[in-house]
C-alpha positions as CSV (number, residue, x, y, z in Angstrom):
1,X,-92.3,63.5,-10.9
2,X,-94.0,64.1,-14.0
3,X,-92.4,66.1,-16.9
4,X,-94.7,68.6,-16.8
5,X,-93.7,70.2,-13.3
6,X,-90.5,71.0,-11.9
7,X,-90.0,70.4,-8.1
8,X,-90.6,73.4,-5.9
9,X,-91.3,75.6,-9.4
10,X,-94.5,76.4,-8.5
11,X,-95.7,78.3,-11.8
12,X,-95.3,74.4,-13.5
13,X,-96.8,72.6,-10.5
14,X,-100.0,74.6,-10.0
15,X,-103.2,73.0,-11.4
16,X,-100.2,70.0,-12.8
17,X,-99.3,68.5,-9.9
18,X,-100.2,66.1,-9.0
19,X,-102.6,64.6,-11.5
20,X,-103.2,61.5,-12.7
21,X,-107.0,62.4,-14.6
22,X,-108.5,62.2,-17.6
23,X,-112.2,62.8,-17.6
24,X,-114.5,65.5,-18.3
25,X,-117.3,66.2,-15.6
26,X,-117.7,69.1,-14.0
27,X,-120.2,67.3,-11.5
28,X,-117.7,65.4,-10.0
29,X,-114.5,67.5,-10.7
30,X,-114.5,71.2,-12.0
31,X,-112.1,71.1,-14.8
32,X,-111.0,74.8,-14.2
33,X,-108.9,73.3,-11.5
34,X,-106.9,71.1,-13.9
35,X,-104.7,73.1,-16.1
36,X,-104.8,70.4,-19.0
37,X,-108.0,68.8,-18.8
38,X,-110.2,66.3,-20.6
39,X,-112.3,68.9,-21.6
40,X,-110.6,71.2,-23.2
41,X,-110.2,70.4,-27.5
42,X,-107.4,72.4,-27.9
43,X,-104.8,73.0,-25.0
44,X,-102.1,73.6,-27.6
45,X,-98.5,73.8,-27.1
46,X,-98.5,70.2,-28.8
47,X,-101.2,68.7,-26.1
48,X,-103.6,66.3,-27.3
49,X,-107.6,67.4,-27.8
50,X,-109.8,66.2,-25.0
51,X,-106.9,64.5,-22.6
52,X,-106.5,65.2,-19.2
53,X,-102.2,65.7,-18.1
54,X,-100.4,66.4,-14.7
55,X,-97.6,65.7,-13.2
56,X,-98.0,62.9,-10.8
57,X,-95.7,61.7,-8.1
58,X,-93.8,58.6,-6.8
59,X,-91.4,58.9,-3.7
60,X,-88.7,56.1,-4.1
61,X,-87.6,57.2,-0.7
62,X,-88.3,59.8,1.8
63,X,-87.9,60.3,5.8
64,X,-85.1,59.3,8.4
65,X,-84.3,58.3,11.6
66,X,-85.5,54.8,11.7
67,X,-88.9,54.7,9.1
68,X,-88.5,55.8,5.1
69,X,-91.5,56.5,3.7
70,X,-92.2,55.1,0.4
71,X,-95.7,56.9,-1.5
72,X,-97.3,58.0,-4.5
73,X,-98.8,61.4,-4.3
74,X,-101.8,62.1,-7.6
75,X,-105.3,63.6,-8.0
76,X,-107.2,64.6,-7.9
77,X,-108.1,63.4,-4.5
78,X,-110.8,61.4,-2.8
79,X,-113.9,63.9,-1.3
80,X,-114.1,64.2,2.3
81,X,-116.8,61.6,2.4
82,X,-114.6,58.7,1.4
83,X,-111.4,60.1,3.5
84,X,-110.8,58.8,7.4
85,X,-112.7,60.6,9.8
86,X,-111.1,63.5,10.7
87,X,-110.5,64.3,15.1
88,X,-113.2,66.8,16.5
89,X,-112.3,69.4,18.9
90,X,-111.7,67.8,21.9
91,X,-108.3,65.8,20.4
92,X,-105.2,67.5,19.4
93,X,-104.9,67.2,15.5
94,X,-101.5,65.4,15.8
95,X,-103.1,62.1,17.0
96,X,-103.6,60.6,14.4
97,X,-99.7,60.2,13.5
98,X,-99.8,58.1,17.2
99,X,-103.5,56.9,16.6
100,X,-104.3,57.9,20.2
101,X,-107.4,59.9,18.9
102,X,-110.2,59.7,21.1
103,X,-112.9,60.7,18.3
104,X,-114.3,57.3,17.0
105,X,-112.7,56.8,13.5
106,X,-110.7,59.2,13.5
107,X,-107.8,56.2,13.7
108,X,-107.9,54.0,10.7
109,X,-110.1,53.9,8.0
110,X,-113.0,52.0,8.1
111,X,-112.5,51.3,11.8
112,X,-114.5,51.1,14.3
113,X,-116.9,49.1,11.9
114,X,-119.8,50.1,12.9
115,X,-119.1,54.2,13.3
116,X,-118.2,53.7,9.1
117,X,-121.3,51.7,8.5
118,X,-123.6,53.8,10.1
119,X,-122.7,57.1,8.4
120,X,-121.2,55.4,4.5
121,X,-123.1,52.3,2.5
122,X,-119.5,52.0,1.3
123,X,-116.0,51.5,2.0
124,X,-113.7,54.3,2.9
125,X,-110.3,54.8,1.2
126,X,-108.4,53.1,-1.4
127,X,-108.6,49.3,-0.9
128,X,-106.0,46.3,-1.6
129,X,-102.9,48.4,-0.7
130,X,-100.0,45.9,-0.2
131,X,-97.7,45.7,2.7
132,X,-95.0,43.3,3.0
133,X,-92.2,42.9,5.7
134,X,-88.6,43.9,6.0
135,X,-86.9,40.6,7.1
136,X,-83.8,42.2,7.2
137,X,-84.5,43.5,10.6
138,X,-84.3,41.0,13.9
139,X,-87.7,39.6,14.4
140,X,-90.0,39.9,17.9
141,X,-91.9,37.2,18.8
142,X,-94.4,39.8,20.6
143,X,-94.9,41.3,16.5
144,X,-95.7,37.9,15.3
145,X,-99.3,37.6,13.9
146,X,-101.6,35.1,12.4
147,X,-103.5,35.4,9.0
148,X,-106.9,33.4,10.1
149,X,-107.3,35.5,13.7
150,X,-106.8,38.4,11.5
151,X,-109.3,37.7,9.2
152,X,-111.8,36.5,11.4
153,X,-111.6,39.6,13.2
154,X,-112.3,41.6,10.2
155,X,-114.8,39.6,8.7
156,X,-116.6,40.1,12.1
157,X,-115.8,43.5,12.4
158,X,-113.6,45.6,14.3
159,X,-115.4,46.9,17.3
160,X,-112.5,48.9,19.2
161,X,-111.3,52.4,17.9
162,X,-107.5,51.2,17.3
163,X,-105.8,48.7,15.0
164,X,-104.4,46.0,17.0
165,X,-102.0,42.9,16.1
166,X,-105.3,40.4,16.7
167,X,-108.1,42.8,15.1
168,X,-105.4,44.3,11.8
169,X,-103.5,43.6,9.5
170,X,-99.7,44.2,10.4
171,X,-100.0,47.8,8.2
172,X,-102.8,48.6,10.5
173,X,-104.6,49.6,7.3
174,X,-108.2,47.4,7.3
175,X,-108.4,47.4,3.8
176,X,-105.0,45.9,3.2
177,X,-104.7,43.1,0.3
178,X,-104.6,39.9,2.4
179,X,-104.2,37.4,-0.4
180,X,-101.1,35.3,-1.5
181,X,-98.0,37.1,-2.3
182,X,-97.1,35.0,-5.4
183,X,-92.9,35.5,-5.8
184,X,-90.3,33.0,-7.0
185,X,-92.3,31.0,-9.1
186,X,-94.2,30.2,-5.8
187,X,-98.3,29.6,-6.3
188,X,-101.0,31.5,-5.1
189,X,-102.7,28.5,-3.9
190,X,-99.8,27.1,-2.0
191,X,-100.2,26.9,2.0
192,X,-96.3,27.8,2.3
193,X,-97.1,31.1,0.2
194,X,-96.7,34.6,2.9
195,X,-99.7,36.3,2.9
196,X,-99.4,40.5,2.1
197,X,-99.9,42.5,5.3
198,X,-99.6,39.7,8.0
199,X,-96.4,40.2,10.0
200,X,-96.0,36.5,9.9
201,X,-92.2,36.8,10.9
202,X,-92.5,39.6,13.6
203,X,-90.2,41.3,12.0
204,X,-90.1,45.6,11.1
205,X,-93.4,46.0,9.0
206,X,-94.5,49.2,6.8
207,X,-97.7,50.6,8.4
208,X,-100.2,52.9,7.2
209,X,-99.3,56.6,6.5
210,X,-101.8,59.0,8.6
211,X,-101.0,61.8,6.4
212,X,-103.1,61.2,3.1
213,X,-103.0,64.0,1.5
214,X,-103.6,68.2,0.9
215,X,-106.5,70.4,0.2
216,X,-104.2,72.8,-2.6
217,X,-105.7,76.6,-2.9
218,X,-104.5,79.2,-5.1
219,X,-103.0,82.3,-3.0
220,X,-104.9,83.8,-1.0
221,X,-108.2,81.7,-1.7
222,X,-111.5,82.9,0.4
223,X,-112.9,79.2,0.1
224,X,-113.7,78.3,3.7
225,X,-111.5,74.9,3.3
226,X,-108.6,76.8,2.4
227,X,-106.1,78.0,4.7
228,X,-106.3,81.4,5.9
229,X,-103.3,83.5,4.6
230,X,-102.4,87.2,4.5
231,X,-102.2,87.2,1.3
232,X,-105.1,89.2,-0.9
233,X,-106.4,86.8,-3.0
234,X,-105.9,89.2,-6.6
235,X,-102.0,89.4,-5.5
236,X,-100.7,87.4,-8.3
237,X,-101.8,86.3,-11.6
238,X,-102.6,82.4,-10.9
239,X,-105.5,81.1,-11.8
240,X,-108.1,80.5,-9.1
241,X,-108.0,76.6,-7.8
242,X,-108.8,74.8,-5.0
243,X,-108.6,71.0,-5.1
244,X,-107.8,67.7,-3.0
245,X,-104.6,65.8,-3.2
246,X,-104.1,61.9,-2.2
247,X,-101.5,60.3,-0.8
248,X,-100.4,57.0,-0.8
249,X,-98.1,56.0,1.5
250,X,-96.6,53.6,4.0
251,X,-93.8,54.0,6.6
252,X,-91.8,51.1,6.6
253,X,-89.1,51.0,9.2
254,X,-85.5,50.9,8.4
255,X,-82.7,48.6,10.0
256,X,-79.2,50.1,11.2
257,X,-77.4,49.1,8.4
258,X,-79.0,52.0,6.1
259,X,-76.4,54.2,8.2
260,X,-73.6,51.5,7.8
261,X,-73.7,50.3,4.6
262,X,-75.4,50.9,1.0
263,X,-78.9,49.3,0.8
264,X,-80.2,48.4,-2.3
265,X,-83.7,50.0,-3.1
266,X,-86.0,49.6,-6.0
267,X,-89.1,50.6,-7.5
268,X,-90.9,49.0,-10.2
269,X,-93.4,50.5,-11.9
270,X,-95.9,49.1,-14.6
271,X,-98.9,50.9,-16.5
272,X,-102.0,50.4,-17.4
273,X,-105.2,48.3,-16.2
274,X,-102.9,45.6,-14.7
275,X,-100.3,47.6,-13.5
276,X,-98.4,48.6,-10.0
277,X,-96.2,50.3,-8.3
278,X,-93.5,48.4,-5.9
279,X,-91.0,48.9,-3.5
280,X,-88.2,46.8,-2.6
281,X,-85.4,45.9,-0.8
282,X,-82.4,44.1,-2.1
283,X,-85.5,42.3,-4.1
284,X,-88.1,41.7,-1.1
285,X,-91.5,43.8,-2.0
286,X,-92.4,46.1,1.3
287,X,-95.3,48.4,-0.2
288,X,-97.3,48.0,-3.5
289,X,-100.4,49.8,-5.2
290,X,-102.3,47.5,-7.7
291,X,-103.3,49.9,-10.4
292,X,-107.2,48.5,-9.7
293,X,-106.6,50.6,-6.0
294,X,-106.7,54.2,-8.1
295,X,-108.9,52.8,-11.3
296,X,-111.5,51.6,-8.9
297,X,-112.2,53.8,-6.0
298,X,-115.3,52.8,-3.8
299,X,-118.4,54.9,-4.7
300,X,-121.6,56.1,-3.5
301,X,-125.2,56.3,-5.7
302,X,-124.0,59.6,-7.2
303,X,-120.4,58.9,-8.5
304,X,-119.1,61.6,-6.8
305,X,-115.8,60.0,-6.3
306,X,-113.3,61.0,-8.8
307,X,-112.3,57.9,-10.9
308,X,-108.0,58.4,-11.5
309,X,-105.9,56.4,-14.2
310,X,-103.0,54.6,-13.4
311,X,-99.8,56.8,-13.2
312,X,-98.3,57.1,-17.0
313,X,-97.0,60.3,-17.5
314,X,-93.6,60.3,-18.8
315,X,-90.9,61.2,-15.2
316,X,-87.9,62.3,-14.5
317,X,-85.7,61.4,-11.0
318,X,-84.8,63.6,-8.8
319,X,-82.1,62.6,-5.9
320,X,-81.4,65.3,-3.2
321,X,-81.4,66.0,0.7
322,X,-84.0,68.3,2.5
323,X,-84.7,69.1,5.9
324,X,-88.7,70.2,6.3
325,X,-90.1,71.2,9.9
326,X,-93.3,70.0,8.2
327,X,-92.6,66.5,9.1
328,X,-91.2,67.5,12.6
329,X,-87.7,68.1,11.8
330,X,-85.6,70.7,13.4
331,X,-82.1,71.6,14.2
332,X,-81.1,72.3,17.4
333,X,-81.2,76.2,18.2
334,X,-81.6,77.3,14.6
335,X,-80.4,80.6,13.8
336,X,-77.5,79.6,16.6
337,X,-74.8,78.2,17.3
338,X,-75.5,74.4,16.9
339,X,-74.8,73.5,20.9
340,X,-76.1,76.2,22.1
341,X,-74.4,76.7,25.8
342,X,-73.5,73.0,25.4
343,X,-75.0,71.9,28.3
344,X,-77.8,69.5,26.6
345,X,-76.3,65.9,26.1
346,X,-78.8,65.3,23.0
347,X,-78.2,68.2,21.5
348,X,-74.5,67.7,21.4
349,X,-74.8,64.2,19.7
350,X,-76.7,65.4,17.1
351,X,-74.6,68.0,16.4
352,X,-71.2,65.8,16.8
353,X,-72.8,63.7,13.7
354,X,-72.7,66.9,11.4
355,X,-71.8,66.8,8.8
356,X,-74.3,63.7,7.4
357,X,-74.5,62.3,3.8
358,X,-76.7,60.8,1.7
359,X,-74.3,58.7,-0.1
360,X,-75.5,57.0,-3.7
361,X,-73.8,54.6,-5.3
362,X,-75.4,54.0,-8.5
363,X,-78.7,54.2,-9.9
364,X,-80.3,52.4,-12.9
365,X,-83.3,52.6,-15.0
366,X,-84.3,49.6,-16.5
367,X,-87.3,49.5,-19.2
368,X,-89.5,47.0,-20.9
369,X,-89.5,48.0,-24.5
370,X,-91.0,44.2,-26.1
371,X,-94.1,44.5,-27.5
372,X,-96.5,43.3,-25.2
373,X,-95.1,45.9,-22.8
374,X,-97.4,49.0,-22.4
375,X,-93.9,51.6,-21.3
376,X,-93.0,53.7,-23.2
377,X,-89.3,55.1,-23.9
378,X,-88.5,58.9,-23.8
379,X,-90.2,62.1,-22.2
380,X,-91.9,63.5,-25.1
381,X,-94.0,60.2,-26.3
382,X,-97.1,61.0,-28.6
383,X,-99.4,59.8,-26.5
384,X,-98.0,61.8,-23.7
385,X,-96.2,65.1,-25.2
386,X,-94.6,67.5,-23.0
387,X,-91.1,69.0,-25.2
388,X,-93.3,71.5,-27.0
389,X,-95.3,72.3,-23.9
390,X,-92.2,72.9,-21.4
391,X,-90.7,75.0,-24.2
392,X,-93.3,77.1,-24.7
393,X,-93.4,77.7,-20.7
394,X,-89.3,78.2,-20.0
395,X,-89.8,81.0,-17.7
396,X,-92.4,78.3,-15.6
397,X,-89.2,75.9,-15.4
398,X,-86.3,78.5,-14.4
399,X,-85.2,81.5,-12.1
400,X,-82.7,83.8,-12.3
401,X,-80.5,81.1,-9.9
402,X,-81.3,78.0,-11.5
403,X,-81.6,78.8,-15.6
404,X,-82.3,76.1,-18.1
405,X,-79.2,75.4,-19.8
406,X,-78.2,73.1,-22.6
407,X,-76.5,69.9,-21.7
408,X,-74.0,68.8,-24.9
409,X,-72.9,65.4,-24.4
410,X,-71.8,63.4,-21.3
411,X,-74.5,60.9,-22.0
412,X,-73.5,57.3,-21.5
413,X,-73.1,55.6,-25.1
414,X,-71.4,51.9,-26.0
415,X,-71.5,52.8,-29.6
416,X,-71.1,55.9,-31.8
417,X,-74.8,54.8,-33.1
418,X,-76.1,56.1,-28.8
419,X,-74.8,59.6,-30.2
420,X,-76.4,60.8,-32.7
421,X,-80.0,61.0,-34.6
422,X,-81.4,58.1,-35.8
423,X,-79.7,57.0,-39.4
424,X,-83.2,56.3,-41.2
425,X,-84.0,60.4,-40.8
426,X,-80.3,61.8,-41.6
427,X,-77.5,60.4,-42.9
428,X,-75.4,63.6,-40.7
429,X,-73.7,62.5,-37.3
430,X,-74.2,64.6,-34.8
431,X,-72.0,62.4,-32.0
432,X,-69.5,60.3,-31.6
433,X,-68.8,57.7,-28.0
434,X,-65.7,58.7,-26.8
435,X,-64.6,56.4,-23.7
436,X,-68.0,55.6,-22.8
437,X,-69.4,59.2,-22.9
438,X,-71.3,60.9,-25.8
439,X,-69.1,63.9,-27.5
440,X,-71.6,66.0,-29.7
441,X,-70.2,67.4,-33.6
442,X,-69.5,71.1,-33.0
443,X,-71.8,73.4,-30.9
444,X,-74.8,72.7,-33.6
445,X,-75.6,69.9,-31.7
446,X,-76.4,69.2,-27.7
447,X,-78.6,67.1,-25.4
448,X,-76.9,64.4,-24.0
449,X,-77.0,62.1,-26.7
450,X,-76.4,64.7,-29.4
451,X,-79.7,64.6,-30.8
452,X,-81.0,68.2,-30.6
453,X,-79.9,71.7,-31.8
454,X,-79.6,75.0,-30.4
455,X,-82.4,77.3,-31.0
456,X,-81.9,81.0,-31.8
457,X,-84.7,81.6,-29.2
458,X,-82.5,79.8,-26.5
459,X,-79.3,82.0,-27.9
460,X,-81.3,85.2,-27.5
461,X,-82.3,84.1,-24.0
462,X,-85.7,84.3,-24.4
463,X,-87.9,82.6,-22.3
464,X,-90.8,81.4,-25.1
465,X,-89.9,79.0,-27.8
466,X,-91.9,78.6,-31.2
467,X,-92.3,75.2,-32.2
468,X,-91.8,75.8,-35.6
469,X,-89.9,73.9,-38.1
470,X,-87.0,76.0,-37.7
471,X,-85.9,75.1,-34.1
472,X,-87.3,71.3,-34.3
473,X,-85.6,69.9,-37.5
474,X,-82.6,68.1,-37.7
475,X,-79.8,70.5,-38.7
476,X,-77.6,74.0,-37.7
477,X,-80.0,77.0,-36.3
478,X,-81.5,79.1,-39.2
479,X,-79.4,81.8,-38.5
480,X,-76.3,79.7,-39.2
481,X,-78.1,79.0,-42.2
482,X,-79.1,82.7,-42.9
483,X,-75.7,83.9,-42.3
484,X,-74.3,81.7,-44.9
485,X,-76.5,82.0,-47.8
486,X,-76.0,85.2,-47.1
487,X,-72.4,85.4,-47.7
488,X,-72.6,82.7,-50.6
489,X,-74.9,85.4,-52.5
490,X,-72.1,88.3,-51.9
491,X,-69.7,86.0,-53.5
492,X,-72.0,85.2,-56.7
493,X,-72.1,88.9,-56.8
494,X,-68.8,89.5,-56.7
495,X,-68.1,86.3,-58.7
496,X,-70.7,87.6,-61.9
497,X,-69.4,91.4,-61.2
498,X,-65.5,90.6,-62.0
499,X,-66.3,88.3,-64.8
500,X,-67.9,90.8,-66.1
501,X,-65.2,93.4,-66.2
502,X,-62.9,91.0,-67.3
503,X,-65.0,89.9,-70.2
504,X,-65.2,93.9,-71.3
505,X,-61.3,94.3,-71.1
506,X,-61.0,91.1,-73.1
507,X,-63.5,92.6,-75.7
508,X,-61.6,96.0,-75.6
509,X,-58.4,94.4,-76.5
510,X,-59.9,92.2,-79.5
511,X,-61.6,95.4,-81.0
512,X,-58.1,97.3,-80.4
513,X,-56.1,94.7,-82.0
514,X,-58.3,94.3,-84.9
515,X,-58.4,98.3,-85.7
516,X,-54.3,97.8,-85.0
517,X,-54.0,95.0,-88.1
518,X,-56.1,97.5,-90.1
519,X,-53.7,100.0,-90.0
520,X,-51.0,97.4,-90.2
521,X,-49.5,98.0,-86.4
522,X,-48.4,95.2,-84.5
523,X,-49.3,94.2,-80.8
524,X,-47.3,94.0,-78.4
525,X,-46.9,90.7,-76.1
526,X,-48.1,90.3,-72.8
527,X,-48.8,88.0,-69.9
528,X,-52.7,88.1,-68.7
529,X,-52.9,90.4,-65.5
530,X,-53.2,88.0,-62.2
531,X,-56.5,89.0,-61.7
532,X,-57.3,87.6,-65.0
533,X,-55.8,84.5,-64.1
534,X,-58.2,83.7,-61.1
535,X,-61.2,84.7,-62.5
536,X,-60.4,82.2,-65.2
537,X,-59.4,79.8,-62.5
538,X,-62.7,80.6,-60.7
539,X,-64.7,80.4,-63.4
């Protein structure tokens, strides 16, 4: 998810997530419903004039049972007029997930040709999505497909109200990408070469995701596309809103060895004009979004459909296991005892398999950092800030359960040089690699390379942090500093006060002694008193 909103934090994520925007017209999109928007010259809290942030979203992995879901959630969202065609009254909501619906359209977009091309002079939803198989699963001669009936069909236009293996793509998504998938040094042009979203092999194919998205509303919103709530709509103090959110995604099913054995899953992700998202397994592309799908939506005359950037807003992972009734998971007698009166066969299997893991073996972030790559390394980049923002919104990020704390060290290193700030601004080290983890100098220094200090603000536990000079420069916190200039001026008092003194005695005795060989008296001999003896050593 994007840096600048926290999963399930919803102070960060309202009017943040999940957008992927940057332009100012309030004709197409009303700005007020993007927190940071193009049109505002001076967000502050380090933002950039005139740049529209979010915090966008890409699901490595999601679902069980036998299909993971693999998506990209960002906004804002496509208007009803470019969406699939939603079931009328007559057909149970739910149909879409089994594309049973009886309403024509209402089961693919684009499809039944005709229906779209009647109401819409243009396409409807994002076009040349990917889909490729997973040939780890056993094939089925019945799943098999051909590329030319395929595109015959859809060149000709689909007449019936359901994708089929002769009249769709194997993603049962009409506007799949049908071109060359161009992998191994294998060309486009060759007749050998696979061809995205044909289930060639028969074999378990990703499909189309029916859910595409949320219509997000501010607590108890009024608008008549909002949900109706109980909630009075002045309750709390967010901001009004009310905006679409897209999402991309494909169901791809899974074979049994994802509860036998560790798969290998990966994402690649590229920005700008050229770029993609991909997901893989063990190196064989299932699912992929060209950026050209979200930089150039189909339009009508007016415009009216909001035209995204490609995701490139600095992310961080997140890896954990949730259970949501949302997406029609449910334990068995919840609030109960898990087999109930143990008479239901299917119940007591599922409970027998408690308790279940999601078990991770490694993970690891590769990133192109040669010139001609457009990534970027870190979470606070200047074209994409977000440390000033997020500390000048701490009580946005935290509860009273899950505070922000300050992680010292533990980073992995291979040399002392991963632990500390970069020699060209300091010549101090602030870390050291000890046994391949960082080890930060002191508590001065934390983050888990050793490259940032404590701030008094963060000591005090307040929840707002300045941005000044003080708590961003390389160095101890100013009150260290404070406290010990203040204790090197006591001793320069001290210092100046008992030289003083001892210069008066030693003045007092040469006066004394010259009055003395006046009158012709001698003086006696004596040591200097120890306390003249360090203020002469100190001096």
């Amino acid at each position: 998810m994007g840096n600048l909103g926290r999963a399930i934090f919803t102070a960060s994520t309202n009017r943040m997530w999940p957008f992927s925007y940057s332009a100012c017209d309030n004709n197409v999109f009303n700005a007020s419903n993007q927190r940071i928007s193009a049109c505002n010259a001076n967000p502050g809290s380090g933002m950039n004039p005139y740049q529209g942030r979010g915090a966008p979203e890409i699901d490595i992995l999601e679902g069980g049972g036998t299909d993971i879901s693999a998506s990209v959630q960002l906004g804002p969202g496509m208007p009803k007029d470019f969406r699939t065609l939603p079931p009328d009254d007559n057909d149970n909501i739910a149909c879409i997930y089994s594309s049973s619906c009886a309403t024509p359209g209402a089961n693919a977009p684009g499809i039944p040709t005709k229906v779209y091309e009647a109401l819409r002079p243009y396409k409807t939803w994002y076009q040349g999505l990917r889909y490729a198989a997973n040939n780890f699963c056993l094939p089925n001669t019945m799943q098999r497909q051909d590329y030319a009936t395929v595109k015959a069909a859809l060149a000709a236009g689909v007449e019936e109200n359901v994708c089929t293996l002769g009249n769709c793509p194997g993603s049962k998504d009409p506007n799949s990408d049908l071109g060359f998938m161009v992998d191994n040094g294998v060309s486009g042009a060759s007749r050998n070469a696979a061809h995205w979203s044909i289930n060639a092999n028969g074999t378990c194919f990703p499909m189309i995701n029916a859910y595409m998205g949320s219509y997000l509303c501010s607590p108890g919103n009024l608008s008549p596309r909002c949900e109706k709530t109980d909630v009075p709509e002045n309750v709390t103090m967010t901001p009004r809103f009310e905006y679409q959110m897209d999402a991309l995604s494909a169901n791809w099913p899974v074979h049994m060895a994802a509860y036998t054995d560790y798969l290998v899953y990966q994402v690649e992700w590229v920005t700008g004009s050229n770029g993609y998202i991909r997901w893989m397994l063990s190196g064989q592309p299932l699912y992929e979004i060209p950026a050209r799908a979200i930089t150039n939506p189909p339009q009508d005359d007016a415009k009216s459909n909001p035209v995204k950037i490609m995701l490139e807003e600095p992310m961080y992972m997140i890896f954990n296991v949730a259970v949501s009734s949302f997406w029609g998971s449910q334990p068995p007698n919840p609030g109960r005892e898990c087999r109930g009166d143990g008479d239901d066969p299917v119940t007591n299997k599922i409970c027998d398999s408690f308790p279940m893991y999601l078990k991770i073996d490694y993970v690891r972030l590769y990133q192109d950092t040669s010139r001609s790559s457009g990534m970027q390394v870190g979470c606070d980049p200047a074209s994409h800030p977000t440390k000033q923002w997020i500390n000048e919104h701490l009580d946005e990020y935290e509860d009273a359960e899950n505070k922000v704390v300050d992680v010292s060290g533990h980073g992995f290193c291979r040399t002392h040089d991963d632990c500390t700030i970069d020699e060209e601004t300091a010549v101090v080290t602030t870390g050291w690699c000890v046994r391949g983890r960082c080890r930060c100098n002191g508590a001065t220094w934390t983050g888990p390379r050793c490259t940032r200090t404590m701030s008094a603000q963060h000591h005090s536990g307040t929840s707002k942090k300045t941005g000044s000079p003080l708590t961003s420069s390389f160095g101890p916190p100013w009150y260290v500093t404070f406290v010990t200039f203040g204790l090197i001026m006591v001793a320069t008092f001290v210092i100046m006060y008992l030289v003083n003194k001892a210069h008066k005695k030693q003045e007092a005795l040469r006066k004394q002694a010259e009055i003395n060989a006046a009158n012709g008296v001698a003086m006696p001999a004596s040591e200097p008193a120890a306390s003249d003896v360090v203020i002469l050593q100190a001096i």
